[in-house]
C-alpha positions as CSV (number, residue, x, y, z in Angstrom):
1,X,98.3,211.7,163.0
2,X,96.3,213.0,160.0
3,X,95.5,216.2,161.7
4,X,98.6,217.3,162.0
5,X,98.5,217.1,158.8
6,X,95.8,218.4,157.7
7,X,96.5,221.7,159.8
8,X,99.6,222.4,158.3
9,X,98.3,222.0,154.8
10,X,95.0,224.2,155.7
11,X,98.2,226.7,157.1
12,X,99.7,226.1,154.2
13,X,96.8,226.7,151.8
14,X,96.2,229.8,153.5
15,X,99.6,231.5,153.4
16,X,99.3,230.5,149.4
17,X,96.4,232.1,148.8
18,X,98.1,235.5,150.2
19,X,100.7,235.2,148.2
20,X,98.8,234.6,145.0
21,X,96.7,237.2,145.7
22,X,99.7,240.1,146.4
23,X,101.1,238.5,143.2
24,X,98.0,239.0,141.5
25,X,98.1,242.2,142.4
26,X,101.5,243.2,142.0
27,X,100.5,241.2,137.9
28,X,98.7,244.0,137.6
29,X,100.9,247.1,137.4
30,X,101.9,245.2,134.1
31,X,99.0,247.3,132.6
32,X,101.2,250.7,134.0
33,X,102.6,252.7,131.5
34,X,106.1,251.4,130.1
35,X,108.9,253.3,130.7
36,X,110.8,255.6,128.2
37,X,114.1,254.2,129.4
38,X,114.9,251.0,127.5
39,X,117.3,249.4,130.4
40,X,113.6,250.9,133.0
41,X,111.1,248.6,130.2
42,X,114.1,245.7,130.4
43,X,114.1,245.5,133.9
44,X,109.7,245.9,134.1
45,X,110.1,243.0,131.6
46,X,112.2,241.0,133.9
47,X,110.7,241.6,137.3
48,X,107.3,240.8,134.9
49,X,108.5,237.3,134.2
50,X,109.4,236.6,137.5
51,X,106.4,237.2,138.9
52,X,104.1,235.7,136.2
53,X,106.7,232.2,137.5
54,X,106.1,232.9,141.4
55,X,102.4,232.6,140.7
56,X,102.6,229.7,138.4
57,X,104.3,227.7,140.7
58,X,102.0,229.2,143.7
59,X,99.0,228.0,141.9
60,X,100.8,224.5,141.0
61,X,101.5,224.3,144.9
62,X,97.9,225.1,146.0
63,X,96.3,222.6,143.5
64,X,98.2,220.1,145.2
65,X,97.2,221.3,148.4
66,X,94.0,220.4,147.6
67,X,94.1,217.3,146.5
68,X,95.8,216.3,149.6
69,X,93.3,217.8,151.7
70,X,90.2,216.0,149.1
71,X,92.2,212.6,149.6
72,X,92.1,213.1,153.5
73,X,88.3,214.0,153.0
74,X,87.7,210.5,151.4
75,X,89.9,208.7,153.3
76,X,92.9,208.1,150.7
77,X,95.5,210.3,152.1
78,X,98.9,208.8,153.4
79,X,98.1,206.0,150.4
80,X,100.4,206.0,147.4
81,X,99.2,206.7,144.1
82,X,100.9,204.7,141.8
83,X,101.1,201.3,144.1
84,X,98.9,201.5,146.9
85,X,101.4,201.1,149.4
86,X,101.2,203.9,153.0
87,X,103.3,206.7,152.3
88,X,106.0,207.1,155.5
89,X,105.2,209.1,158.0
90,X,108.4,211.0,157.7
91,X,107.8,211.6,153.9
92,X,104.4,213.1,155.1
93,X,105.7,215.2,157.6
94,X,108.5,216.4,155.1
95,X,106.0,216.7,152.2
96,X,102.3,216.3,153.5
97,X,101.0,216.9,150.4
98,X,102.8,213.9,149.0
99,X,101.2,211.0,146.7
100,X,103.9,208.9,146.4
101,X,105.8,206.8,148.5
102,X,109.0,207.5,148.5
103,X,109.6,204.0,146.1
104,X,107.4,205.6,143.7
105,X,108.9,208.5,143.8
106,X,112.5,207.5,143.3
C-alpha cells in the first residue's frame, strides 16, 4: 500500500525539482537589463514576483515531500502527527504527503 505511495511522491519529488530548476533559471534573467519602457520594467516586475511565488511554494511542496518519504523511511508514514491516530487511506491517496488525519486537520 505504502509503495504506491511512495512512487507517486518520488514522481512527484521529481517533477518538482524540474520545475524549481526552470524557475531558477527563468529567476535569473532578473539580472537582464531593465527596460527603458516603464509599463516593459512594470510588467518584468510582475512576471518577477510571480515567479519568485511559484518557487516558494515549489520549494514548500518538495520539503514536504521529503518528510513524507523520511517518515516512510522510519516507519512513521500513514501516522498522524498531532494524535497518533492512521491517517485514511483515502486522505493518503488524495494527499500522500499528508501528516494529519483528517480530524487533525479539520
Amino acid at each position: 500500500m505504502h509503495q504506491d505511495h511512495k512512487a507517486r511522491l518520488t514522481t512527484k519529488k521529481s517533477e518538482l525539482e524540474e520545475r524549481i530548476a526552470r524557475l531558477e533559471r527563468d529567476q535569473r534573467h532578473a539580472d537582464e537589463p531593465v527596460e527603458k519602457d516603464f509599463e516593459e520594467q512594470a510588467s518584468q516586475r510582475e512576471n518577477d514576483d510571480v515567479v519568485d511565488e511559484l518557487l516558494r511554494e515549489a520549494r514548500i511542496e518538495l520539503q514536504q515531500i521529503n518528510r513524507a518519504l523520511t517518515r516512510m523511511a522510519s516507519g512513521d508514514y500513514g501516522t498522524c502527527a498531532s494524535c497518533g491516530a492512521d491517517i485514511g487511506e483515502g486522505r493518503l491517496k488524495a494527499i500522500p504527503e499528508a501528516t494529519l488525519c483528517i480530524k487533525c486537520a479539520k
